[in-house]
N, C-alpha and C positions, 0 to 999 in steps of 0.2 A: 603059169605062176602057181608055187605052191599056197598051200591054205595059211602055212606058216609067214609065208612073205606079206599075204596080204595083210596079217593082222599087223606085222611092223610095218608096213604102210598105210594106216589107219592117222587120222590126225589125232591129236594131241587134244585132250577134254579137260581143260581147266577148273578144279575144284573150286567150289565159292569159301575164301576167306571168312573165318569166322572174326565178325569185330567187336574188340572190345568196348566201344562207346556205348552204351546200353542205352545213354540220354538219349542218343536217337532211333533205339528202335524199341524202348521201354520207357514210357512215360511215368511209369510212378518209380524210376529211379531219382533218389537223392542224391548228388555228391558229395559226401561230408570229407574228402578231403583235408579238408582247412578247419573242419570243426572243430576240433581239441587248440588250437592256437587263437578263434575267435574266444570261444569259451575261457580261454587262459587271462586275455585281453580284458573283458569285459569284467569278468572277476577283478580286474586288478584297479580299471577304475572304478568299480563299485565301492572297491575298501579307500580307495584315494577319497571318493567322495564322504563318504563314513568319518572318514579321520578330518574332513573338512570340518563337519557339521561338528562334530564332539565337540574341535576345538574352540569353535565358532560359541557354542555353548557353554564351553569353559570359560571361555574370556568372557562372555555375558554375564555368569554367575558372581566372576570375580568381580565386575563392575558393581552387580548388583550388593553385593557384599560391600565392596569400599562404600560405597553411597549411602548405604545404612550404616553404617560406621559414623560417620561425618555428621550423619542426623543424629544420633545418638549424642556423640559428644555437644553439634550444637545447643539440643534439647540441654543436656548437664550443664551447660554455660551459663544457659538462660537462668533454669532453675534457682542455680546460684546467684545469679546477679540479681535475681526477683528477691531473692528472702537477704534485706540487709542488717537484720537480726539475728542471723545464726552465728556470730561470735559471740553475743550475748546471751542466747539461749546453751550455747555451750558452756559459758563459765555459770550457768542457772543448773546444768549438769553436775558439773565439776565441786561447786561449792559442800564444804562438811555442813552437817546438818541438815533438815526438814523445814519450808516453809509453815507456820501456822500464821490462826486467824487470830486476834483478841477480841471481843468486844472492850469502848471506853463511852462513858461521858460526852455524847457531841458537845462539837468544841473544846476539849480535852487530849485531843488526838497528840498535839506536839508535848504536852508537858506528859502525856503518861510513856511516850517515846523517852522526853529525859528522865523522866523518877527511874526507868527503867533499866536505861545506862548507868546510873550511879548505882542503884544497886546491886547490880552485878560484879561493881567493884568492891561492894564490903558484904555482902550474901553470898553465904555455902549456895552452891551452883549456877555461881555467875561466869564461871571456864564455860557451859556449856551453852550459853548466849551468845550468839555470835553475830545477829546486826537487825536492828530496829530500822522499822521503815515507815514512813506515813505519805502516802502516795500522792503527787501534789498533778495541778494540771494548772495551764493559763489559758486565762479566754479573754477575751473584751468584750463587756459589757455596755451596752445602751441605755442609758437610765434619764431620762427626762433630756433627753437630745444632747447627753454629753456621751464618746466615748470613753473608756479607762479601760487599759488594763490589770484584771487582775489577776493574783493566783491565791490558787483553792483547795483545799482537800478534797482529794478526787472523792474518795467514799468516806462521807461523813461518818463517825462512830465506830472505825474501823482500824486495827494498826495492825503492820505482820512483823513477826517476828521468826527468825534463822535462826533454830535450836537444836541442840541434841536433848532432846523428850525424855526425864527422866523425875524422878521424885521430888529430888533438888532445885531443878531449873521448873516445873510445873509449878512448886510453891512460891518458889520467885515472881515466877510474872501473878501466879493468881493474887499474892499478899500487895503488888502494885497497888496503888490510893487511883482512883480514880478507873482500873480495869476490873471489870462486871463478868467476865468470865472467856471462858474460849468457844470462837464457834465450835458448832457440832455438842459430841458429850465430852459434857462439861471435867468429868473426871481423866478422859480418855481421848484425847481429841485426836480429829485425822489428819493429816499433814496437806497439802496443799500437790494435785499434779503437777507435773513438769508444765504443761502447757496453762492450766490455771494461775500457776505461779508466773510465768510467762504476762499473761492480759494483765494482772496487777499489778508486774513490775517494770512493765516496760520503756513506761514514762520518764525513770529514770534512766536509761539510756542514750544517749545522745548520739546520733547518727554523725556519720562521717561529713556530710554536706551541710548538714546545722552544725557542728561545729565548724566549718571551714567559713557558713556563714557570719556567725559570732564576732569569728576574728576578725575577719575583714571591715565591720561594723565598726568593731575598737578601733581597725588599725586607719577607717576613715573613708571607706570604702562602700557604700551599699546598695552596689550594683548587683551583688550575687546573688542568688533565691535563699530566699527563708524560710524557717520553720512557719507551717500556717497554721495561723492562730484561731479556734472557734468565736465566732462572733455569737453571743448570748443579746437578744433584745425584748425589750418588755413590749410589746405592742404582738396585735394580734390582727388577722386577718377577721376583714368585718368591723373593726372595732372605730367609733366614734373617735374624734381628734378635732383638734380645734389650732386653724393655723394660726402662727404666731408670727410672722414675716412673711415678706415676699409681698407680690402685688393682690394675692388673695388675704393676706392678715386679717384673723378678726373673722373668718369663713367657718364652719361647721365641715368636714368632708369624713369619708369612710375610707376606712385602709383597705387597696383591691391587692396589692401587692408589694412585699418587704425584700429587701435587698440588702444583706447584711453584709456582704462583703466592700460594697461601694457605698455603705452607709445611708444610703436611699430608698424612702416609698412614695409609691404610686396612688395618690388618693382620688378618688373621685370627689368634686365640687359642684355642686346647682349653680350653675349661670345659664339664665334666662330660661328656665324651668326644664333644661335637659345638664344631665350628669355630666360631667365634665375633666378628661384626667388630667391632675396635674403631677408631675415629680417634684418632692419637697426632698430637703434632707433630715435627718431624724433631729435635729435641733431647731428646727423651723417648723416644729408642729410640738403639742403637749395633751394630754390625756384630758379626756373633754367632764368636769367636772360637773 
């Protein structure tokens, strides 16, 4: 056999495959693969979740916003139902001319209100007068155990008058019988704030519920609440009294406490040599002479 035969009769030497799995014969092989499609993924609920939350806080804000809205307006409802003088404070706006002050003559206040009104009907700058006021108030009084109502001049020696302040209307009210001059100076006087003018004229106002009371009164009715009236009483705390009725008549006691609205005080009495409280009413006792 030649040399040539033998080498094609030699067997057949199988080269080793080169493989592409690297994962298994290289362990710090990564397959990323799939990478760019997780990554794609994850981005996308990342912004899903994003656009959750915005929302989420959208609608929060808006809530929050209505809710302060609603407080707000409640707040303005209150405000307004609280102040039941501001139609009257607004026609106290609205009105021509300046509040002033006069001084008069205590006890003089209603007549130098009328000398005042008439002469403005026959005196140069009575156009410029425009409303005389003398501020009244009721109370009831207690006076040797009766009550009465009565009504007062709120501020004694005092009358306002609504003017346009000029040379004319100043010698007007100053040449009045019975008024002593203008608060403040006397030549030059200052008119009256809106809110000053307000506390002094208020009284004349009649609220919406005294007058609904009133009527009801007339029409027979007096069940509705009423205007409350100050209770003015002559007795004083501490003060000696001497009762006049009741089963103590004829007793010495001290006044511990006054109760004007139920017409009632609390007196202490000495029976059997400790002090003793009794409730009288203010006509069952008298001012101990």
């Amino acid at each position: 056999m030649t040399e040539f035969e033998s080498e094609l009769n030699q067997p057949e030497v199988e080269l080793p495959v080169e493989s592409n799995d690297y994962a298994e014969t290289d362990p710090a092989y990564i397959d990323d693969t799939n990478a760019d499609e997780t990554s794609a993924e994850e981005q996308a609920m990342h912004i899903e979740t994003d656009v959750e939350v915005a929302t989420e806080s959208e609608t929060a804000a808006a809530a929050d916003i209505q809710e302060a809205a609603v407080v707000e307006e409640a707040v303005a409802e209150e405000e307004v139902e609280e102040d039941p003088y501001a139609v009257f404070k607004q026609e106290l706006r609205e009105q021509s001319g300046k509040w002033y002050i006069i001084h008069s003559y205590a006890g003089y206040e209603k007549r130098v209100k009328q000398n005042i009104e008439n002469r403005k009907l026959a005196v140069i700058g009575g156009e410029f007068i425009y409303q005389i006021e003398v501020p009244m108030e009721e109370s009831i009084e207690i006076k040797n155990g009766q009550r009465k109502l009565v009504t007062k001049v709120r501020i004694p020696g005092y009358v306002l008058v609504r003017m346009e302040m000029n040379e004319d209307s100043w010698s007007l009210v100053r040449g009045t019988p019975a008024v002593t001059g203008f608060v403040g100076h006397s030549e030059y006087p200052s008119p009256l704030r809106s809110q000053e003018a307000f506390d002094m004229l208020k009284t004349l106002f009649v609220l919406p519920e005294e007058a609904a009371a009133k009527a009801s009164v007339k029409g027979g009715s007096g069940k509705n609440k009423q205007k409350s009236i100050p209770v003015n009483v002559n007795y004083s705390l501490g003060e000696s009294i001497m009762i006049k009725e009741g089963s103590f008549a004829g007793l010495p006691g001290t006044i511990s406490e006054i109760k004007p609205e139920s017409g009632k005080l609390t007196v202490l009495v000495s029976l059997f040599e400790r002090e003793t409280p009794v409730e009288l009413a203010f006509d069952q006792v008298s001012a101990l002479v």
